[in-house]
LOKEMAR-289975 format. One record per residue (C-alpha): residue in one letter; x, y, z. Coordinates in steps of 0.02 Angstrom, whole numbers, plus 50000, padded with zeros to 5 digits. Last residue first. Example, Ala and Ser with C-alpha at 12.3 -4.5 7.8 and 13.67 -1.06 7.14 Angstrom:
S506844994750357;A506154977550390;
//
This chain:
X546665491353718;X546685501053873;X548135505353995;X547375507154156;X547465522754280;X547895522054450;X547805535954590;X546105540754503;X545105537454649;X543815527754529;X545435519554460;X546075512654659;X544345508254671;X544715495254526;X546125490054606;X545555485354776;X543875478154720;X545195467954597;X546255464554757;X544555458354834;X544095445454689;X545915439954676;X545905433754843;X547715428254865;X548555411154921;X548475406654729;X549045390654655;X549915390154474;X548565385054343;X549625371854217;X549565380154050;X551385377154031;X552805387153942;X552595400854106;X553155418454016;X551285425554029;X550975421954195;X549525412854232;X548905414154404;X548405430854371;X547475426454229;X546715412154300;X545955421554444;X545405436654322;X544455423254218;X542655424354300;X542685441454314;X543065447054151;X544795449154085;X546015463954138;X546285459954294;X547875466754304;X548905469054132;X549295486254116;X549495499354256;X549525518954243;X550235526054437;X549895541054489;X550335551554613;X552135544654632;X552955541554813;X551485537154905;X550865528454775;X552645517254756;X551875507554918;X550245503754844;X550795498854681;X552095486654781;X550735478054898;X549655475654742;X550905468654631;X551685458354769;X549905449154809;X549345453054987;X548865440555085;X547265440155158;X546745444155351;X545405456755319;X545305468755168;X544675485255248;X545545495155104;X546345508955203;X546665497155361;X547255481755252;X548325493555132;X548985501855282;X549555485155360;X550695483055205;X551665497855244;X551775488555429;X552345473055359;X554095477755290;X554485487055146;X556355485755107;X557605494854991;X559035482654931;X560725493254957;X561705474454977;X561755479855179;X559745483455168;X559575466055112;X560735456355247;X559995465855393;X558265464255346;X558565443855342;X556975441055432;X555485454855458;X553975447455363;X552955452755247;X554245457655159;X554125468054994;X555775470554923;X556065485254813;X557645487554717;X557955502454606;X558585498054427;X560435493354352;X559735475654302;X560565459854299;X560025450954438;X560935436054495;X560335426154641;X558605423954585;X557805410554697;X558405418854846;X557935437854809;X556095427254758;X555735423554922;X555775440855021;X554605446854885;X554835456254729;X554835474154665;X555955480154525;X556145498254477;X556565505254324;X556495490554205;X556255492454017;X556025480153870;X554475480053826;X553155468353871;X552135462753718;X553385465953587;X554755462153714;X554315444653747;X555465433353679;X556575438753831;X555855451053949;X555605439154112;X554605442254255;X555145432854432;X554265446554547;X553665461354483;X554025475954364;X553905493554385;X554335504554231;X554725524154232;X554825536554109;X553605529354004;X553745526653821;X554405507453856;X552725503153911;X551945509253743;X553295502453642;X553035485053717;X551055482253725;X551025469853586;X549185462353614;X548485449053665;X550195442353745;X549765454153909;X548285444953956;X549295431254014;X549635441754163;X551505444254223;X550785464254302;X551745478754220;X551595495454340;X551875511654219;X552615530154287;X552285544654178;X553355560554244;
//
């Protein structure tokens, strides 16, 4: 079973990735991504969505048959979730990426907190989009996501230099392997 992890990069419009995602037998996506007008660079499959406690609220209609993943770093409204059949991840799964990674007190983008959960269920993981520029741009890309219509830079509470170190060991370890152009 081939299981693919899309990141909302910018990088993503160079090139019309959507077949090749949609050949996999299963799709993660994150957070607040969108699929319309983008399908030739996204595809057009969802398998299992992960997102954090926020964005549940902000999208109060889903229209997806897929697994639901919230990733909550913190431990209110568990009740509520679980009831709706909404699978959580609380803090202490993303405790073990701190430990395993030695990452200090940084928060954990969604992408990264939800590859690392779904590893323990899948061996391997392929991944498109993440860091896929050079160094110096890898904070703008993930900051821009590929379906915002302005070039505004969205803030960042994450260290995208360590999740990259994260990542890119992550590859060397072979749990992750990276779509290439």
């Amino acid at each position: 079973m081939k299981i693919i992890a899309v990141s909302n990069g910018s990088c993503l419009l160079k090139k019309e990735y959507g077949k090749i995602i949609d050949s996999f037998d299963i799709v993660i996506r994150f957070n607040l991504f969108t699929l319309m007008n983008y399908r030739k660079h996204v595809g057009s499959k969802i398998n299992i969505w992960c997102h954090n406690h926020n964005i549940r609220f902000i999208r109060k209609v889903h229209k997806w048959d897929c697994r639901e993943i919230m990733l909550s770093h913190t431990n209110k409204n568990i009740k509520e979730f679980t009831a709706k059949g909404i699978e959580i991840v609380t803090q202490e799964v993303g405790q073990e990426l701190i430990d395993e990674f030695d990452t200090g007190r940084i928060k954990l983008s969604t992408g990264l907190f939800g590859i690392y959960y779904l590893l323990k269920e899948f061996k391997q993981i392929y991944i498109v989009g993440f860091y896929k520029d050079d160094s110096d741009k890898n904070e703008l890309n993930f900051r821009n996501l590929y379906f915002r219509t302005t070039k505004k830079d969205l803030p960042s509470r994450h260290r995208i230099s360590k999740e990259k170190e994260i990542i890119d060991k992550l590859i060397s370890q072979k749990r992750l392997i990276e779509i290439d152009d």
